[in-house]
BAKOL-552547 format. One line per field, with one value per residue (C-alpha): x, y, z; residue number from 1; residue in three letters. Coordinates in pm, 1 decimal, decimal comma, padded with zeros to 6 digits. Layout:
// BAKOL-552547
c1	[X/...]
c2	[Y/...]
c3	[Z/...]
k	[NUM/...]
r	[ALA/...]
This chain:
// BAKOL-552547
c1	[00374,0/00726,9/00701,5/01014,2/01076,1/01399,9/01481,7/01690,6/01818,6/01793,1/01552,5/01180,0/01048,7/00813,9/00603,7/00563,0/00299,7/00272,0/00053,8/-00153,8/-00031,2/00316,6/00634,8/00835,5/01002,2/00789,5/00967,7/01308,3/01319,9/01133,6/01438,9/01703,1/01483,0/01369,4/01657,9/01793,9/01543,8/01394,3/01423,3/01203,2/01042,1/00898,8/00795,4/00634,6/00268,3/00212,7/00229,5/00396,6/00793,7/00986,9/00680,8/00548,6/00119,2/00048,4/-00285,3/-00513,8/-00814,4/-00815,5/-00836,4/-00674,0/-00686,2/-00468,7/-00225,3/-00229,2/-00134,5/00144,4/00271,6/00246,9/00491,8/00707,2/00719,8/00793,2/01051,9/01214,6/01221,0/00919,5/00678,3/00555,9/00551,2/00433,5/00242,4/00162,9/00020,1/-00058,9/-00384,1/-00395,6/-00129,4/-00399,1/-00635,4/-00421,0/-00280,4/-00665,7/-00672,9/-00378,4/-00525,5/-00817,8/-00643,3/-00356,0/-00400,8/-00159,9/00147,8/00070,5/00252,0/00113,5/-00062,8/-00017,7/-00278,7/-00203,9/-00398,3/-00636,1/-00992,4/-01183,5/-01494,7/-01561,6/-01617,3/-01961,6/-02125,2/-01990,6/-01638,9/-01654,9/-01752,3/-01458,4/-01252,6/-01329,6/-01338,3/-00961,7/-00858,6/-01021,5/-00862,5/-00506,8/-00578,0/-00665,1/-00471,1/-00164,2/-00067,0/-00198,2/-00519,2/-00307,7/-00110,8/-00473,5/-00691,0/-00500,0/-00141,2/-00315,2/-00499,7/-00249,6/-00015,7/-00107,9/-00081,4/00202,2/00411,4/00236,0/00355,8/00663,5/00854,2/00842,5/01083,5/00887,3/00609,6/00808,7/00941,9/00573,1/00461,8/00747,8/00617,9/00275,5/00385,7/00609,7/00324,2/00251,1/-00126,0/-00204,6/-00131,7/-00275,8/-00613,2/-00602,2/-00530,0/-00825,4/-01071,6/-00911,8/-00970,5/-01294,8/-01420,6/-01263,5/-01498,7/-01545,6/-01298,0/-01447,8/-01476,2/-01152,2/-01044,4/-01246,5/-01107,7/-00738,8/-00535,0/-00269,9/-00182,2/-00274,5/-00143,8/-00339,0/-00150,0/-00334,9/-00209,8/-00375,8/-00453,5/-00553,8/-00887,7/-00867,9/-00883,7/-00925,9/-00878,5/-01278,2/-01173,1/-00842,8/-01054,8/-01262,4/-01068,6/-00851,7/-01194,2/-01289,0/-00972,6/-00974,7/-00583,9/-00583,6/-00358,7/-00412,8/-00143,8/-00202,9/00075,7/00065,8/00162,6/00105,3/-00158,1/-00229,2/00141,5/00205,7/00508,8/00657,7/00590,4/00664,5/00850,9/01037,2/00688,7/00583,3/00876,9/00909,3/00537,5/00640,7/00943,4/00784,5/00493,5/00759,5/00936,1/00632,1/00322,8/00362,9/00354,3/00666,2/00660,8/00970,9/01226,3/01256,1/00915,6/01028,5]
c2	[-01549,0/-01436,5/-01038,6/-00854,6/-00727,1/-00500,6/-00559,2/-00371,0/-00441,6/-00769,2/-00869,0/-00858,2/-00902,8/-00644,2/-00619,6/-00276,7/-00297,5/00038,6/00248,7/00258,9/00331,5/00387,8/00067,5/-00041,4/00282,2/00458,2/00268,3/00427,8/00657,3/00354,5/00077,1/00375,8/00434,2/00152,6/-00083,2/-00002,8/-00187,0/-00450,7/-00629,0/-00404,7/-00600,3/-00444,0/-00591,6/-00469,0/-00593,1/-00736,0/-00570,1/-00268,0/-00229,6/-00546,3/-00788,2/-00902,0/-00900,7/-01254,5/-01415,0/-01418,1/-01221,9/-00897,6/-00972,1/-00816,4/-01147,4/-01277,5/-01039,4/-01113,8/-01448,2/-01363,7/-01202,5/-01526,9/-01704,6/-01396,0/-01530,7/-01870,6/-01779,8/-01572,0/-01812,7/-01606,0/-01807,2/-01458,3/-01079,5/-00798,8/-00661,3/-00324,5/-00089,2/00213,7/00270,9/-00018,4/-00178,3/-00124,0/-00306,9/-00598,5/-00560,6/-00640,8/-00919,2/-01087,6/-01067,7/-01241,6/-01520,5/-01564,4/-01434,8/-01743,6/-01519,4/-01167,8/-01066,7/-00695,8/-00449,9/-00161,4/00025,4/00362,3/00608,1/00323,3/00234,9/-00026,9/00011,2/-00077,9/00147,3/00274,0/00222,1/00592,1/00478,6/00151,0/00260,9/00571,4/00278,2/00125,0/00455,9/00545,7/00167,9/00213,6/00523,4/00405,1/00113,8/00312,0/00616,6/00574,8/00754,1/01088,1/01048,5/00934,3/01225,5/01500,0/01265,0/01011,5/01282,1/01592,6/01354,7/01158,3/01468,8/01687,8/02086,6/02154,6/01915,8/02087,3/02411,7/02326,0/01986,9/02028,0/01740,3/01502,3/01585,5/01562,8/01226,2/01100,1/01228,0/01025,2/00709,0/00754,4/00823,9/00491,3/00247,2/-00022,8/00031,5/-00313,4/-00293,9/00017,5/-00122,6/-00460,4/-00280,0/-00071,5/-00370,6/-00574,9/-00242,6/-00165,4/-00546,1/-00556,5/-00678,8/-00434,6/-00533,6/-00429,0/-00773,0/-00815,5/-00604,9/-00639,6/-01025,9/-00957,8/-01104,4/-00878,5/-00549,2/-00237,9/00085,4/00287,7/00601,8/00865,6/01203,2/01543,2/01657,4/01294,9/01369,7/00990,0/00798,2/01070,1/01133,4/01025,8/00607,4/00611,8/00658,2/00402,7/00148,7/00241,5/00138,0/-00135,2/-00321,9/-00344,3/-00301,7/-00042,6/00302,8/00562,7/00817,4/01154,2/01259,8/01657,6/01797,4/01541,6/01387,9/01082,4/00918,4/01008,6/00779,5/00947,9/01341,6/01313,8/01013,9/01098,8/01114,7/00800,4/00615,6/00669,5/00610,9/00309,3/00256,1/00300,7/00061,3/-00207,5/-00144,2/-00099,7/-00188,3/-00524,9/-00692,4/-00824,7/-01015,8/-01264,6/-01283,2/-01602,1/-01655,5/-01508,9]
c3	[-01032,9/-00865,5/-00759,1/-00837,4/-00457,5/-00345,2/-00006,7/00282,0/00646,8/00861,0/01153,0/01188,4/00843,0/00702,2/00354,9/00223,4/-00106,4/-00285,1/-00439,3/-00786,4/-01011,9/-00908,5/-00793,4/-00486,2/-00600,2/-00364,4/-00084,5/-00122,6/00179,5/00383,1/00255,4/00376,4/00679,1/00839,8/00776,4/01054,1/01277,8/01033,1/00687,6/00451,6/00172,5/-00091,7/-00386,0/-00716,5/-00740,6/-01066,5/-01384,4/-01227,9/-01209,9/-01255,0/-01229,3/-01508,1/-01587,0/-01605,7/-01761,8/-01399,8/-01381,0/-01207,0/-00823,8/-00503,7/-00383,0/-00654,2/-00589,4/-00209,4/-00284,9/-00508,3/-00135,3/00033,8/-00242,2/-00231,9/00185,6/00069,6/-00151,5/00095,4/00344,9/00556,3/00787,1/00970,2/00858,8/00966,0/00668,5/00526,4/00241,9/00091,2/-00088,9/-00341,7/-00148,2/00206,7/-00011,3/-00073,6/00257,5/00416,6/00113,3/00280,6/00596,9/00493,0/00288,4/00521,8/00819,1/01016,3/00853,5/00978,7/01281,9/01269,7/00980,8/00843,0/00641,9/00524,5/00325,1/00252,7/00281,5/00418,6/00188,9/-00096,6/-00374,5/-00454,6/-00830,1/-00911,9/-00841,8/-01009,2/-01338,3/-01308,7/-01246,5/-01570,2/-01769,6/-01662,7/-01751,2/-02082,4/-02122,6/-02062,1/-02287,1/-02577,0/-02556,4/-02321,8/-01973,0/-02044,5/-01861,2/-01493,6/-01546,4/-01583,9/-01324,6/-01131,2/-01039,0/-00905,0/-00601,9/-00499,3/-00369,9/-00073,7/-00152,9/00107,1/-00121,2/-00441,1/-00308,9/-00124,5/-00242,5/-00621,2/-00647,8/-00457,3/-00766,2/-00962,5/-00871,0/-00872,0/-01184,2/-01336,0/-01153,0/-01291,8/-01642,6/-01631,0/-01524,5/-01813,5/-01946,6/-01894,8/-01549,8/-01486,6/-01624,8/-01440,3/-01122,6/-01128,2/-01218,7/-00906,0/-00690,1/-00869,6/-00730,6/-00403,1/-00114,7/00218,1/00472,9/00803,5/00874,5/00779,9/00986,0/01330,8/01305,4/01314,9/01644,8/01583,8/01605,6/01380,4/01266,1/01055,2/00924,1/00696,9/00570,1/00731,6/00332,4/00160,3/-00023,8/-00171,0/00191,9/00441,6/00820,5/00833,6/00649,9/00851,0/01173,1/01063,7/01034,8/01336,1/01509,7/01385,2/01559,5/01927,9/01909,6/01622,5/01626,6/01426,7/01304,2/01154,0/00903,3/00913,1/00540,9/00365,2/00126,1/-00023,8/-00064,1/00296,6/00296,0/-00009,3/00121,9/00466,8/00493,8/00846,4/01001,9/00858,3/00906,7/01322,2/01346,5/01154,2/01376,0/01705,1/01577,8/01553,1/01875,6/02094,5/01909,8/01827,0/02201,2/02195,1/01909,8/01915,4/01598,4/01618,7/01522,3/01165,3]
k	[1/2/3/4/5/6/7/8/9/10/11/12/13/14/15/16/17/18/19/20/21/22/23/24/25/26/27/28/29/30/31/32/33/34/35/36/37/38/39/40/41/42/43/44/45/46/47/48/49/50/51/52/53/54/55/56/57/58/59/60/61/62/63/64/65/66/67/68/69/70/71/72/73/74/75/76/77/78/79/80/81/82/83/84/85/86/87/88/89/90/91/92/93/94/95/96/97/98/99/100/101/102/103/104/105/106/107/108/109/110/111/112/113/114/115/116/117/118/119/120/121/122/123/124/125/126/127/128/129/130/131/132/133/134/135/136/137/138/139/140/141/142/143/144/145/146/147/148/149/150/151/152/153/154/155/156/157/158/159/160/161/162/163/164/165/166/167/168/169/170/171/172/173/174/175/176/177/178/179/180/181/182/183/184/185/186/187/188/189/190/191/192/193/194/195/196/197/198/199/200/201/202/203/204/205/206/207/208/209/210/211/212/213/214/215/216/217/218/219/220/221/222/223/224/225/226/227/228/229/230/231/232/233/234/235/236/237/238/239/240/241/242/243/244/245/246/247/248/249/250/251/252/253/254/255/256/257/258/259/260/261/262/263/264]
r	[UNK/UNK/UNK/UNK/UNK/UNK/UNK/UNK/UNK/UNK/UNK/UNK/UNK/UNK/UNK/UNK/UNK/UNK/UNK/UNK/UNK/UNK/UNK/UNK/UNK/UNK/UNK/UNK/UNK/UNK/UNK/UNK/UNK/UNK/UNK/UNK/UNK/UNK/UNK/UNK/UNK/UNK/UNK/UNK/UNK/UNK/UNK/UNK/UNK/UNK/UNK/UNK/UNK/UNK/UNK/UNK/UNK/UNK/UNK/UNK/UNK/UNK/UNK/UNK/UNK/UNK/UNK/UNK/UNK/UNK/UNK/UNK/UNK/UNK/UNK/UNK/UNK/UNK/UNK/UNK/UNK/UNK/UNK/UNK/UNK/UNK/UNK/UNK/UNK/UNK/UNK/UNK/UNK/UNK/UNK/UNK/UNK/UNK/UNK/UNK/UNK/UNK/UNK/UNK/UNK/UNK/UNK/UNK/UNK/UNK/UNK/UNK/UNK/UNK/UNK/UNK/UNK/UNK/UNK/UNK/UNK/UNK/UNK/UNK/UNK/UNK/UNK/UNK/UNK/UNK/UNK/UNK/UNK/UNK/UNK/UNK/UNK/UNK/UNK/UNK/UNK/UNK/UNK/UNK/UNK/UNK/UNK/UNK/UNK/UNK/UNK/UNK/UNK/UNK/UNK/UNK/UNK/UNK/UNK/UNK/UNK/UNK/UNK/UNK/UNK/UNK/UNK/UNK/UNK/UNK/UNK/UNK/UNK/UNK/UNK/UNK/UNK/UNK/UNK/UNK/UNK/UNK/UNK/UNK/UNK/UNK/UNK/UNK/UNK/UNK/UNK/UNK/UNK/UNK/UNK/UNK/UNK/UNK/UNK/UNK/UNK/UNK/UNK/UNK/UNK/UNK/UNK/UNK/UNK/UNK/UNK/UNK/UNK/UNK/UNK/UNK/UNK/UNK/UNK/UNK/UNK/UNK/UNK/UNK/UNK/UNK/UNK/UNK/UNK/UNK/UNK/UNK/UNK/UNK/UNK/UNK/UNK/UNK/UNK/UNK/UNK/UNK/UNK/UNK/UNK/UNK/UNK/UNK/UNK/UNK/UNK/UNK/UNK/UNK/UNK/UNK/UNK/UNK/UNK/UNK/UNK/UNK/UNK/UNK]
């Protein structure tokens, strides 16, 4: 499987995965942003923007290693990788399955856990849902969570924008993304093995991965930061993207310990 990926800037190579159910269109203030100080990568997981489905069973493993080939294909050895709530998920799944080409993390508005019964079988009730009767059910269940109600109240654009990215995600990969997420392993293990450096960023108003996960995980990793995004909900990067990216930025410039570009 080759993930469609747009990328921006030159240096220090770093993997942005999005967001269910929306693209790598999520990424456009982070491409403008941050491409000043690195080469943003960010690809379309399968099934959603320019990536096709495939024939694999549902796995955020799977999808993790369609990251490492995207790294071989660009010529990658090391990254420093990152994600926002689905993408987090596959994020920790690269960590576990390849954790010789991480140079750093990023997990944000994410969750280490894994879900409990109650969630799994919502899981499978949206992906039925979308199956049988198209987007409709994102838009009434999935859209009203994943924005913050500063942005609801203040940014209608930015809702705008998102509601269109939810109402353009294929059905198929809408339900094959929630039965990956729906059997995804708990990562604290994941995460309390990592030799490299973590920033774990979380929007003041996300209800979906709160303050309360983001601290969690920001624990569990004896070089873990944690970063607070005021006015901002669950797509933290898409709301208040200034805030995320300089916590992103200074996480590159001073977080990493020096990490050398030659060792790209």
């Amino acid at each position: 499987m080759q993930l469609y990926s747009r990328s921006a800037g030159t240096g220090l190579p770093v993997v942005l995965l999005h967001a269910f159910p929306l693209s790598s269109a999520m990424w456009l203030a982070q491409r403008e942003g941050l491409a000043r100080t690195c080469r943003v990568i960010t690809p379309d997981l399968r099934g959603f923007g320019g990536t096709r489905l495939g024939d694999d069973e549902p796995s955020v493993e799977v999808m993790a290693d369609d990251v490492a080939r995207l790294l071989d294909a660009e010529g990658i050895d090391r990254a420093v990788v990152g994600g926002l709530s689905m993408g987090g998920y596959v994020t920790m799944a690269f960590c576990r399955r390849h954790p010789d080409r991480v140079l750093g993390v990023i997990l944000a508005d994410t969750k280490a856990s894994a879900d409990a019964d109650a969630a799994r079988a919502n899981r499978e009730r949206i992906a039925a849902a979308v199956l049988s009767g198209g987007s409709e059910v994102l838009v009434t269940e999935v859209l009203p969570a994943l924005i913050g109600p500063t942005t609801k109240a203040r940014r209608a654009m930015v809702f705008g924008r998102v509601k269109g990215l939810v109402q353009s995600a294929p059905p198929g990969a809408v339900a094959w993304a929630q039965r990956a997420m729906a059997a995804r392993p708990e990562s604290f293990d994941t995460l309390a093995g990592l030799k490299v450096p973590l920033l774990v960023l979380v929007g003041e108003e996300d209800e979906l991965a709160t303050v309360a996960d983001a601290e969690a995980m920001a624990r569990a990793v004896p070089d873990g930061r944690l970063e607070i995004i005021p006015k901002a909900g669950h797509l933290s990067a898409v709301e208040q993207p200034e805030a995320f990216n300089a916590a992103v930025t200074e996480f590159l410039s001073n977080g990493l310990g020096g990490v050398s570009r030659s060792r790209e």
